[in-house]
C-alpha positions as a LaTeX table, in Angstrom:
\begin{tabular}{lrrr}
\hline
Residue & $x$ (\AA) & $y$ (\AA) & $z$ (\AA) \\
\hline
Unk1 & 117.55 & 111.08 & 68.83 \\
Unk2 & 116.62 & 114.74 & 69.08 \\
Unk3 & 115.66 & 116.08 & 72.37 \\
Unk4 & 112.27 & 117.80 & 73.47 \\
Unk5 & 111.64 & 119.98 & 76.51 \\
Unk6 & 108.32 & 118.62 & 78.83 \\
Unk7 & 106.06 & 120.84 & 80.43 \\
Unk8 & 107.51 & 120.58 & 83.21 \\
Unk9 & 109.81 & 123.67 & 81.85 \\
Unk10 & 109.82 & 126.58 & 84.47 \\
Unk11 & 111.27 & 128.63 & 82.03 \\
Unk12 & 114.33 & 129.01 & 83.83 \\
Unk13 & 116.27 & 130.37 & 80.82 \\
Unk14 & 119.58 & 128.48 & 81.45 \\
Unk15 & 119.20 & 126.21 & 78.50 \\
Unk16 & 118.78 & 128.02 & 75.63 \\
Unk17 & 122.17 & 130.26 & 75.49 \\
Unk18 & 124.06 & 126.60 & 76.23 \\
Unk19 & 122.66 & 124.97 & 72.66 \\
Unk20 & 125.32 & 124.99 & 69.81 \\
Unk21 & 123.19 & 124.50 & 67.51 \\
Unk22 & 120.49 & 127.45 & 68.21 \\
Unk23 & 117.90 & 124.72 & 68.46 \\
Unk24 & 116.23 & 125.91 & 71.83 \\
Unk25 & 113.71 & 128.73 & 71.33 \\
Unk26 & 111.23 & 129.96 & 73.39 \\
Unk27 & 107.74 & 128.70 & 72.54 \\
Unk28 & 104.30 & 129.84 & 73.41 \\
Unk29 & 104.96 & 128.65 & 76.84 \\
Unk30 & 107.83 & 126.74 & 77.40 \\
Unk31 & 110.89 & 126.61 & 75.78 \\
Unk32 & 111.26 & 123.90 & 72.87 \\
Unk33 & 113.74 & 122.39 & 70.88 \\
Unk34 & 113.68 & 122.55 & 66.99 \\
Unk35 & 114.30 & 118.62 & 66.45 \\
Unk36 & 115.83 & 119.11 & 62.79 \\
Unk37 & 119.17 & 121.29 & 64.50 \\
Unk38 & 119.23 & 119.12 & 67.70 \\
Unk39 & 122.24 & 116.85 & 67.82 \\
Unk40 & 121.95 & 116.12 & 71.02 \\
Unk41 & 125.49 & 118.55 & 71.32 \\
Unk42 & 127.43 & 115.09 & 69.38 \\
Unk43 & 130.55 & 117.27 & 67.92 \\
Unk44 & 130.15 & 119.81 & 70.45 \\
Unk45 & 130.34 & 118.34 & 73.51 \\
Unk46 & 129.97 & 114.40 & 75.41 \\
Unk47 & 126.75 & 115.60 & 76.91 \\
Unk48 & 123.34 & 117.31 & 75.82 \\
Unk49 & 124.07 & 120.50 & 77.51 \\
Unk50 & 120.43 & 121.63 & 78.08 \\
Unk51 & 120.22 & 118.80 & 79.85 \\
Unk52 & 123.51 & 119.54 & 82.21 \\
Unk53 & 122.28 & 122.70 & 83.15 \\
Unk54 & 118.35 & 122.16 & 83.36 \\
Unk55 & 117.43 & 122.63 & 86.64 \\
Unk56 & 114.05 & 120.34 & 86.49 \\
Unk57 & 115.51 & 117.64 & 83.92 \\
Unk58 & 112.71 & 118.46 & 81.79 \\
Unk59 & 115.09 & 117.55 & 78.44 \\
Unk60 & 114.42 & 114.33 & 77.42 \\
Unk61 & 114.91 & 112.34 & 74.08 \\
Unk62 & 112.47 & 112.10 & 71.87 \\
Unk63 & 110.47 & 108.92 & 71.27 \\
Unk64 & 109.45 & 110.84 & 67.80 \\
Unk65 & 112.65 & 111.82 & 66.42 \\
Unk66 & 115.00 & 108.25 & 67.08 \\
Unk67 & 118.61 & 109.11 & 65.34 \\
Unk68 & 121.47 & 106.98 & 65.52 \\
Unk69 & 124.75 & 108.49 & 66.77 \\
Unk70 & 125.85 & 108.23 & 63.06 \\
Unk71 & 122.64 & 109.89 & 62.05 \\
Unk72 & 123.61 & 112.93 & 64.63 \\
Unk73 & 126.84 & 113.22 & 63.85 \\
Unk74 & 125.86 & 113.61 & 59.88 \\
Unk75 & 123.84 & 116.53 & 61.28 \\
Unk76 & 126.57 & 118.32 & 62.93 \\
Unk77 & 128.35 & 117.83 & 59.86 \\
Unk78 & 125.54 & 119.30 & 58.00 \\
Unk79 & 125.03 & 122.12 & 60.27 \\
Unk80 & 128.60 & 122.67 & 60.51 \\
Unk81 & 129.45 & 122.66 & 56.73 \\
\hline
\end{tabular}
């Protein structure tokens, strides 16, 4: 399941240099998270790390973009190749 940023977002900055995958960008307001490069960090790391470091656990999964751990790890691969 990809991950989305809530409002809740101060904007903190601490989350988008951590992505691997570049997916965190800096919307209109609040930062967001393109769901098609988020693997949640599977083949990077054990944990999300936007939501290690966020500060107001505003990085949640989401409900909208369900993906097995086989379905993430086929886009690392992807990403990756």
């Amino acid at each position: 399941m990809a991950l989305y940023i809530t409002d809740e977002c101060i904007n903190c900055d601490v989350c988008e240099p951590e992505c691997p995958n570049e997916a965190i960008f800096q919307g209109d307001e609040i930062y967001e998270i393109k769901a098609d490069l988020c693997t949640e960090c599977v083949g990077h790391y054990d944990e999300p790390q936007c939501v290690e470091v966020c500060p107001v656990d505003c990085c949640l999964a989401d409900p909208e973009h369900e993906e097995s751990e086989d379905q993430l790890r086929a886009k690392y691969d992807k990403l990756t190749a």
